[in-house]
C-alpha positions in Angstrom: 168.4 -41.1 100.7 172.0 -41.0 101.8 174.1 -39.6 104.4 176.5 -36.8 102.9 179.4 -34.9 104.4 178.9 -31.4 104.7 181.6 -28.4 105.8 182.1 -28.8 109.5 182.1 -32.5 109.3 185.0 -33.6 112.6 183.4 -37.4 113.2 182.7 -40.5 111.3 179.4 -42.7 112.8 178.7 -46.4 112.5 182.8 -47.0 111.3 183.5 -50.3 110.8 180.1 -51.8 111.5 178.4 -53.8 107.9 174.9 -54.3 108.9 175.0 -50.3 109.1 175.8 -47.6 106.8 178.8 -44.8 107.3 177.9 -41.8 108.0 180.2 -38.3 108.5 178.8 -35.8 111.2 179.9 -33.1 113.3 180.1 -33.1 116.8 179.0 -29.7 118.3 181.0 -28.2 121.6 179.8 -28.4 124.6 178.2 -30.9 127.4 174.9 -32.0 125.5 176.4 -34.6 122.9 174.8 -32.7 119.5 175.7 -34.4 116.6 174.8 -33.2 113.5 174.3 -35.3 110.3 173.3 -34.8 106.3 171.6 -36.4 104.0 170.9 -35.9 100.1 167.4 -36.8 99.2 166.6 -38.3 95.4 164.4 -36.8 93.1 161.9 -39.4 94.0 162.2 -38.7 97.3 162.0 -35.1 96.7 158.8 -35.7 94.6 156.8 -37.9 97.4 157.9 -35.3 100.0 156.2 -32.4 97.8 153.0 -34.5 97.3 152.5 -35.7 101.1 154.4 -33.1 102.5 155.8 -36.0 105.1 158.9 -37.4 106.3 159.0 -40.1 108.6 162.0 -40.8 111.3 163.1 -44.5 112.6 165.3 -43.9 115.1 166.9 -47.4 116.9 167.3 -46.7 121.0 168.2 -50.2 121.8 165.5 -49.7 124.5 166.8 -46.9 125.9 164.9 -43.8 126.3 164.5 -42.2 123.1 166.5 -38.7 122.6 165.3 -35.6 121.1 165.9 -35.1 117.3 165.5 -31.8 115.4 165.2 -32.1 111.5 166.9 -29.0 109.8 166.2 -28.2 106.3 169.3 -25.4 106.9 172.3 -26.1 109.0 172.4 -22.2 109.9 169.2 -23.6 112.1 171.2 -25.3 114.5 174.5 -24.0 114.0 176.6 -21.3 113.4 179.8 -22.5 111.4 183.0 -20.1 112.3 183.8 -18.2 109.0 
């Protein structure tokens, strides 16, 4: 799995930082912080998802309270992109 821009894209996550990969996202308006990331899934990947039908999240809070997430299979979901 990797991280993958996407139209909309106005931010680039982790810059600069090795032990980490870079990642493009967009930053939504408003007062809530919503970023938006996506990533391209291989076709083993693809294959173990259709068999378990599970995906698993690791998220790292640094021990701070841990934050919402909403996995999107369609960015329309969350999102509507100006035309």
């Amino acid at each position: 799995m990797k991280a993958v821009t996407f139209p909309g894209v106005n931010r680039i996550i982790v810059k600069e930082q090795p032990q980490y990969l870079q990642m493009t996202a967009m930053r939504l308006p408003g007062n809530e912080g919503e970023i938006i990331v996506c990533f391209e899934l291989t076709d083993e990947e693809l294959e173990e998802i259709r068999k378990t039908k599970r995906i698993y999240i690791k998220q790292l809070t640094f021990n701070t309270p841990y934050r919402p997430i909403m996995p999107l299979v369609d960015l329309s979901d969350a999102y509507v992109l100006p035309e």
